[in-house]
Backbone as XML, in Angstrom:
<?xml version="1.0"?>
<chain id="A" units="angstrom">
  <residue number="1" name="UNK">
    <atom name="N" x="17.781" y="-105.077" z="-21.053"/>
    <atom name="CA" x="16.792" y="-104.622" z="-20.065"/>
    <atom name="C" x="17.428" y="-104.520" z="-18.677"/>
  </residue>
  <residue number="2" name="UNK">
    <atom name="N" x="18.503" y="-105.412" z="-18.643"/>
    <atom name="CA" x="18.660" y="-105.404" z="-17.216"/>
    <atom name="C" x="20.358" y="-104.157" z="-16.839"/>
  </residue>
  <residue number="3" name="UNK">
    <atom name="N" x="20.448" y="-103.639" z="-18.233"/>
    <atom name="CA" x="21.570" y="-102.686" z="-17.829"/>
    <atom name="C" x="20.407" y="-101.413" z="-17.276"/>
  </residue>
  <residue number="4" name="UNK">
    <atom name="N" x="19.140" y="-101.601" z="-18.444"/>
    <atom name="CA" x="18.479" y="-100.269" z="-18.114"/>
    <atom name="C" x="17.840" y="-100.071" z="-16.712"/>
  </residue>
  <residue number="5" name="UNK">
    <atom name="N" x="17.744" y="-101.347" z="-15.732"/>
    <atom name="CA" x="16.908" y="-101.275" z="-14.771"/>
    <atom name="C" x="18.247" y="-100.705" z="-13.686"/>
  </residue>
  <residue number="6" name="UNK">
    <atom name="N" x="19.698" y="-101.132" z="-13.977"/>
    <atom name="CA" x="20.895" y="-100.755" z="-13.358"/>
    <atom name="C" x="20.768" y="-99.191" z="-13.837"/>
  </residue>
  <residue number="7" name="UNK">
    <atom name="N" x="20.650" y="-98.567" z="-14.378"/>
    <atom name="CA" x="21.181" y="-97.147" z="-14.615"/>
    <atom name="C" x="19.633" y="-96.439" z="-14.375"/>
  </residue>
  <residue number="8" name="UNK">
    <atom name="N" x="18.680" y="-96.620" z="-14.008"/>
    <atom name="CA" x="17.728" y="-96.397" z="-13.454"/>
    <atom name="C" x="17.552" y="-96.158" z="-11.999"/>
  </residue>
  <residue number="9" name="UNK">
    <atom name="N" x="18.680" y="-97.425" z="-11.335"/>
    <atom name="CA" x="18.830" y="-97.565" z="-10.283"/>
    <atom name="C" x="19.398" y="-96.717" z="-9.471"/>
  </residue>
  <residue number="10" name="UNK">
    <atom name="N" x="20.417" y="-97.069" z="-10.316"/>
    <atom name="CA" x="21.495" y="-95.617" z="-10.077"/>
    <atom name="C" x="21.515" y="-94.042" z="-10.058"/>
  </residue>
  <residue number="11" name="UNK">
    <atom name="N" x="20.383" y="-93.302" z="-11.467"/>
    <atom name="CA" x="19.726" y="-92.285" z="-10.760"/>
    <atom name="C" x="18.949" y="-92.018" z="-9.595"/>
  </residue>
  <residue number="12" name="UNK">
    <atom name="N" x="18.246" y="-93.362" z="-9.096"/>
    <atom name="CA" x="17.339" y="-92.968" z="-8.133"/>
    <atom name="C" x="17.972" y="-92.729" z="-6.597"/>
  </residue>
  <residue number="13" name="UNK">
    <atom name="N" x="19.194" y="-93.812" z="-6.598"/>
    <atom name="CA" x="20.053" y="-93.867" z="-5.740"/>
    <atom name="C" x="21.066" y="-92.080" z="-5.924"/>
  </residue>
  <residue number="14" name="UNK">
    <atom name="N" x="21.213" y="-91.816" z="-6.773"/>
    <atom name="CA" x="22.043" y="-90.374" z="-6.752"/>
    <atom name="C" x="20.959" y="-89.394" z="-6.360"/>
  </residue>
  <residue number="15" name="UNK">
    <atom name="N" x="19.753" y="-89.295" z="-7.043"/>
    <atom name="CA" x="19.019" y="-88.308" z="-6.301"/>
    <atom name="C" x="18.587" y="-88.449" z="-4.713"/>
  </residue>
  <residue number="16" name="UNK">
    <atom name="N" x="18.065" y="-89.733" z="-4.265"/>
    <atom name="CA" x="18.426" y="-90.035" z="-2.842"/>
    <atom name="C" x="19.449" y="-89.430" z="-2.337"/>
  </residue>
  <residue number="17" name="UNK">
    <atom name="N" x="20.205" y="-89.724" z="-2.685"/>
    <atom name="CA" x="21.896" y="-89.027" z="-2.293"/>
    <atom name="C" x="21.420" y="-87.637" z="-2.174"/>
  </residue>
  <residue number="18" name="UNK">
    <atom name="N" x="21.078" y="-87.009" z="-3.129"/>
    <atom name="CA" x="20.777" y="-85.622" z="-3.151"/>
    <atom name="C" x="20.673" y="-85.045" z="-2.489"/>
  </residue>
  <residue number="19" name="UNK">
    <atom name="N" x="18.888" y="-85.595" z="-2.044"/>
    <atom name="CA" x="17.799" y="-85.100" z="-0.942"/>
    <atom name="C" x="18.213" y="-85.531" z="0.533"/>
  </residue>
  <residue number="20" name="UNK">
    <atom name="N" x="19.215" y="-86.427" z="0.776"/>
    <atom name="CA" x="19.396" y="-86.674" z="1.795"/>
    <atom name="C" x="20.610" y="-85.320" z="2.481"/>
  </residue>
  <residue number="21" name="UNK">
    <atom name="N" x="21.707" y="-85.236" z="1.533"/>
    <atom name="CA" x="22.574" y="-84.500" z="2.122"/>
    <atom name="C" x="22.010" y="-82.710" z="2.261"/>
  </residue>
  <residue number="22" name="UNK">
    <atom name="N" x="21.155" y="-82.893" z="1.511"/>
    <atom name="CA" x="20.178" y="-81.481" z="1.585"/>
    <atom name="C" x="19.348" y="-81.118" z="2.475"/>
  </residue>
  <residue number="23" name="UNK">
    <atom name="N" x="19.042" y="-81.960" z="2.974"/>
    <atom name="CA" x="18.255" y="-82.307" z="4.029"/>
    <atom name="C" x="18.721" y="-82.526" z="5.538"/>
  </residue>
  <residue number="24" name="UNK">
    <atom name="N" x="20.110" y="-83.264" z="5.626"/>
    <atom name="CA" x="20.724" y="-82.937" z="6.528"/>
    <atom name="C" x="21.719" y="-81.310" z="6.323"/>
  </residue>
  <residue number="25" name="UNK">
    <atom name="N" x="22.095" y="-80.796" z="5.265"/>
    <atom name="CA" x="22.287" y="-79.669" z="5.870"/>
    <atom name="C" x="21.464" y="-78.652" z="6.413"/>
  </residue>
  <residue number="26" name="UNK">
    <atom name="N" x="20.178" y="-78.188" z="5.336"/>
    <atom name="CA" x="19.122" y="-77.581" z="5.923"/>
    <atom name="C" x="19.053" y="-77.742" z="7.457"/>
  </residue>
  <residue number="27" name="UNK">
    <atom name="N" x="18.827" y="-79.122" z="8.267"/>
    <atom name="CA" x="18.715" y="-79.466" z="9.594"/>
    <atom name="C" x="19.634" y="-78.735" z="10.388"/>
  </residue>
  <residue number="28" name="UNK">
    <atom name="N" x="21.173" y="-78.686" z="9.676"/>
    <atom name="CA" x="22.123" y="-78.797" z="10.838"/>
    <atom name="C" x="23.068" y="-77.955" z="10.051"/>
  </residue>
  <residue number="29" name="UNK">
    <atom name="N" x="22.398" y="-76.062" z="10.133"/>
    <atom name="CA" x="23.087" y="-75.108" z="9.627"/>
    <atom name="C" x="24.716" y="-74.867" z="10.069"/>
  </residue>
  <residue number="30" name="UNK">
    <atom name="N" x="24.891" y="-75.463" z="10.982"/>
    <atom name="CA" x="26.534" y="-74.882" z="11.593"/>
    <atom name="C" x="27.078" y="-76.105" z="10.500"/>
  </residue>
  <residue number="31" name="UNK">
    <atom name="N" x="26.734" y="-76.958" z="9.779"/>
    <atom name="CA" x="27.498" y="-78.172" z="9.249"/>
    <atom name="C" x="28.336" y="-77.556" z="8.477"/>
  </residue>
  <residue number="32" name="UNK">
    <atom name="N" x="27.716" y="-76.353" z="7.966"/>
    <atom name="CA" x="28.676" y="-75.921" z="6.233"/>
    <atom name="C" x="30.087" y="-75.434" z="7.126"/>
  </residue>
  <residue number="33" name="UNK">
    <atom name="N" x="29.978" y="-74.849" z="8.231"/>
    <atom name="CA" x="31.235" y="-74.690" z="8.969"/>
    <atom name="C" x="32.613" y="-75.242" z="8.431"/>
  </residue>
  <residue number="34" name="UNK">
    <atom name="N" x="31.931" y="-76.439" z="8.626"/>
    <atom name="CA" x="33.168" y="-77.571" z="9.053"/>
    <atom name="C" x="33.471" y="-78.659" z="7.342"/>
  </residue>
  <residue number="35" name="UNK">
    <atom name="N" x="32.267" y="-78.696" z="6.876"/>
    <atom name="CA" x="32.221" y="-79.335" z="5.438"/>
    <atom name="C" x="31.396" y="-78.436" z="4.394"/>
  </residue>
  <residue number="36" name="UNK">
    <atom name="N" x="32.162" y="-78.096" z="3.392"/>
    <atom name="CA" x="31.582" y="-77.226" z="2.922"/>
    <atom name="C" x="30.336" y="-78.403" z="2.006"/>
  </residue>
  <residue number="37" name="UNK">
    <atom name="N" x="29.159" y="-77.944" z="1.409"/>
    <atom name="CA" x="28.312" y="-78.791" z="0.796"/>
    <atom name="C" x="28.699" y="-79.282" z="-0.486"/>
  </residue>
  <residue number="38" name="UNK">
    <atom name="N" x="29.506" y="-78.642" z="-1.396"/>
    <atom name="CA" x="30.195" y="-79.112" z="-2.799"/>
    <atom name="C" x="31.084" y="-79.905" z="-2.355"/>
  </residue>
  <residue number="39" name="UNK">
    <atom name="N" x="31.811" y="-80.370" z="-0.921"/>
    <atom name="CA" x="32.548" y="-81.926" z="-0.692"/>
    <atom name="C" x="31.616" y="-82.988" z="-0.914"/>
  </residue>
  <residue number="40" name="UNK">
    <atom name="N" x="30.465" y="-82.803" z="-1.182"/>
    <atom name="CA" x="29.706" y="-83.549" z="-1.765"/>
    <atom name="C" x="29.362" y="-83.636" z="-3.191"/>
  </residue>
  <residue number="41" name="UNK">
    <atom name="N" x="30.119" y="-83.821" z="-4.245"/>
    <atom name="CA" x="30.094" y="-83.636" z="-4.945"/>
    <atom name="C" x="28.472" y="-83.801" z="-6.297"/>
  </residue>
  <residue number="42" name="UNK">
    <atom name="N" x="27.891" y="-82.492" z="-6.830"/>
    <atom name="CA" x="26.753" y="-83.147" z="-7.234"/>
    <atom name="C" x="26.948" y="-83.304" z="-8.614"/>
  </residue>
  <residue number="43" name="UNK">
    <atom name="N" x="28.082" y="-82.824" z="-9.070"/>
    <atom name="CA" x="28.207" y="-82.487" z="-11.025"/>
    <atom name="C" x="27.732" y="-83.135" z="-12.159"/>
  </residue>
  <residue number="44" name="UNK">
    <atom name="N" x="27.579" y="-84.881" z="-11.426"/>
    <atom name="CA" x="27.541" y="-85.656" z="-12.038"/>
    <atom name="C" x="25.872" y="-86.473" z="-11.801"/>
  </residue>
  <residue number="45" name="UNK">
    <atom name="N" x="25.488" y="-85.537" z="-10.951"/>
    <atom name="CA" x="24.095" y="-86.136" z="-10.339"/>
    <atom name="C" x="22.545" y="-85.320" z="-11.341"/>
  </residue>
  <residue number="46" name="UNK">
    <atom name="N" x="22.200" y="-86.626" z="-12.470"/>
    <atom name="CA" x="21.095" y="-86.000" z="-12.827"/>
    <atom name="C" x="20.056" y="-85.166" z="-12.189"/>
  </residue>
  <residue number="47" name="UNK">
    <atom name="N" x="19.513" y="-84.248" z="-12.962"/>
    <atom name="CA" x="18.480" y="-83.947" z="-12.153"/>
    <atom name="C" x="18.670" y="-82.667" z="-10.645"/>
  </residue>
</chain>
């Protein structure tokens, strides 16, 4: 039970991840400039 509440965790924490860096680019269009958005890597991010 307690690996499943860890890998639970861990999706919720990667989609966080998600919405956050999505969210700051949306905000702050000149960003892709300088970092493109796939240096964020999502390949591995359910969902």
């Amino acid at each position: 039970a307690m690996a499943d509440n860890i890998i639970k965790a861990d999706i919720v924490v990667r989609k966080l991840y998600h919405r956050i860096v999505e969210e700051v680019y949306s905000g702050i269009p000149w960003l892709s400039n300088f970092i493109d958005i796939r240096f964020f890597d999502f390949t591995d991010c359910p969902g």
